[in-house]
C-alpha positions in Angstrom: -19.3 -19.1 0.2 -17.9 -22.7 -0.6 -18.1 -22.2 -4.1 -16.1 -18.6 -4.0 -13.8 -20.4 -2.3 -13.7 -22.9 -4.7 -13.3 -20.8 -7.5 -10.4 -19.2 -5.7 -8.5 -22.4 -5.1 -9.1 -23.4 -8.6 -7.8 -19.8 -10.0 -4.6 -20.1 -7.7 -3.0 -23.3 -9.9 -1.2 -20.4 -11.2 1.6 -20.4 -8.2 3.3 -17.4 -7.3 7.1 -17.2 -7.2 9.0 -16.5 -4.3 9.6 -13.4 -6.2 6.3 -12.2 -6.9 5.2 -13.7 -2.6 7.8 -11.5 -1.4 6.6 -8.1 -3.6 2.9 -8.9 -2.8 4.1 -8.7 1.1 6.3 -5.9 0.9 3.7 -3.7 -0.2 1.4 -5.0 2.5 4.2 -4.5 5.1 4.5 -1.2 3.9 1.2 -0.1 3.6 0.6 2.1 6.6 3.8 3.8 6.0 2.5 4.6 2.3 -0.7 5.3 3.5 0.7 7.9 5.9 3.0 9.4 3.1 0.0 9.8 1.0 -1.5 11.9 3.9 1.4 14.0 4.4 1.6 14.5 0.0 -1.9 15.7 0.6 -1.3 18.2 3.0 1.7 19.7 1.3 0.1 19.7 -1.6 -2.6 22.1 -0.1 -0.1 24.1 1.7 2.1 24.7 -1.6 -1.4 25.6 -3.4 -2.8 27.8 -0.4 0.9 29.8 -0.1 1.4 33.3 -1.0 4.6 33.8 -2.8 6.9 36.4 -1.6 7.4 39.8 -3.6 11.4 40.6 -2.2 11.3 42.1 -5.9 15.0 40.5 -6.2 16.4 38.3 -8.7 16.3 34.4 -8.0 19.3 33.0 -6.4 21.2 29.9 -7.0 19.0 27.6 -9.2 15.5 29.0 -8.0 12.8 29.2 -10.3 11.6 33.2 -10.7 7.9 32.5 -11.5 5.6 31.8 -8.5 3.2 29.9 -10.3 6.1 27.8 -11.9 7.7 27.1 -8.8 4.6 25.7 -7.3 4.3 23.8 -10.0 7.7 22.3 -10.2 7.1 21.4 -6.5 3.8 19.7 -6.8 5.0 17.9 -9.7 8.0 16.1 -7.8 5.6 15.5 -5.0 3.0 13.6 -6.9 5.1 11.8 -8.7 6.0 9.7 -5.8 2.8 10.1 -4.0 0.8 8.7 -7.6 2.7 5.3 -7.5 2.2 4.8 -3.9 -1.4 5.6 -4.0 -1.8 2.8 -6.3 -0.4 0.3 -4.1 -2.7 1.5 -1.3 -5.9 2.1 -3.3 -5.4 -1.6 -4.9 -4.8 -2.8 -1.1 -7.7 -0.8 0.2 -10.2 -2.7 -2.8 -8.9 -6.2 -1.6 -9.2 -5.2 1.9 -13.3 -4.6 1.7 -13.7 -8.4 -0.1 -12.0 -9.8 2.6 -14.0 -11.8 5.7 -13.2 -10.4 8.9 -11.2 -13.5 10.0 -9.1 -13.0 7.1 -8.9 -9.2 7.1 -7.3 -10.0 11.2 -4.6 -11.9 9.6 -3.4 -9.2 7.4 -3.7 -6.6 9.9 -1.8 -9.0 12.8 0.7 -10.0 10.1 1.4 -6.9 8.0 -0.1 -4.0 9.2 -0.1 -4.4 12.9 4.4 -3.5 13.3 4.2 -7.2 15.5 8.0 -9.0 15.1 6.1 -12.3 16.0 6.6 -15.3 14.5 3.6 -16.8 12.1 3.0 -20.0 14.5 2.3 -16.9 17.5 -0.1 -15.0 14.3 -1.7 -18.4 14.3 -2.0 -19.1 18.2 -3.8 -15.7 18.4 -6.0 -16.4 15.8 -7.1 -19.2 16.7 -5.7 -21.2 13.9 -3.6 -24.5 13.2 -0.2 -23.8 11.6 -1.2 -25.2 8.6 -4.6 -23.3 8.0 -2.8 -20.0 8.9 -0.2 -20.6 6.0 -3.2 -21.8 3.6 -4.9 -18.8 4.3 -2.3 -16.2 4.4 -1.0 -18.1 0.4 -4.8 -17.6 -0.2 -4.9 -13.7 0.9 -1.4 -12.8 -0.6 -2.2 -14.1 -3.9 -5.9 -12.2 -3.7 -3.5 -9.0 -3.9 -0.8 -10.8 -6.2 -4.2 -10.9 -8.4 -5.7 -7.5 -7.4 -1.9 -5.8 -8.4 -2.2 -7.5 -11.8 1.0 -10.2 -11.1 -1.5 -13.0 -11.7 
């Protein structure tokens, strides 16, 4: 384990800008949100492709589309779209996640995941941890995702 860790420290020279530190968190901070967005695109997705369309054999009104089998279409397209990029972001997230030691995997889920306002020196109390060894290791774990999302 000392040498992973090693090879990590030596990997991180490459310092991440405030920039990149703050994107790397956002999508962590935002990640169950995502994750429950993909969840909810899943479900409609199935619901658009399970619907019957209605035969009121009138014309379309007001910008519809008149084909069933278009509209659907149309409608799973504009959901995916969104739903596509997010996944990314979670699926990269959920393949960091797994490499992750259990102590480390607690700091992300107090810090980011967890909807906690508290401060990083009460993150730190909780886990156990000096000040300084939680801020090594949460610059250690944000730039294992700054890595996994291709910044470094």
């Amino acid at each position: 384990m000392i040498g992973l860790e090693q090879s990590i420290v030596q990997e991180m020279e490459r310092h991440l800008t405030p920039a990149e530190f703050k994107f790397v968190e956002s999508k962590l901070y935002n990640y169950v949100d995502n994750k429950a967005v993909i969840k909810a695109w899943e479900q409609s997705r199935e619901d658009i492709l399970n619907e019957t369309p209605s035969r009121d054999g009138g014309m379309p009104s007001g910008g519809q589309v008149s084909d069933p089998t278009q509209a659907k279409a149309i409608r799973l397209s504009l959901l995916e779209a969104k739903a596509y990029r997010e996944k990314y972001w979670i699926d990269a997230v959920d393949g960091v996640l797994e490499l992750l030691d259990k102590q480390d995997r607690e700091l992300v889920e107090l810090k980011y995941f967890s909807g906690r306002k508290s401060s990083n020196d009460v993150l730190a109390q909780l886990l156990n941890m000096s000040r300084s060894d939680f801020y090594r290791k949460r610059k250690e774990i944000v730039w294992r995702f700054a890595n996994r999302f291709g910044i470094v």
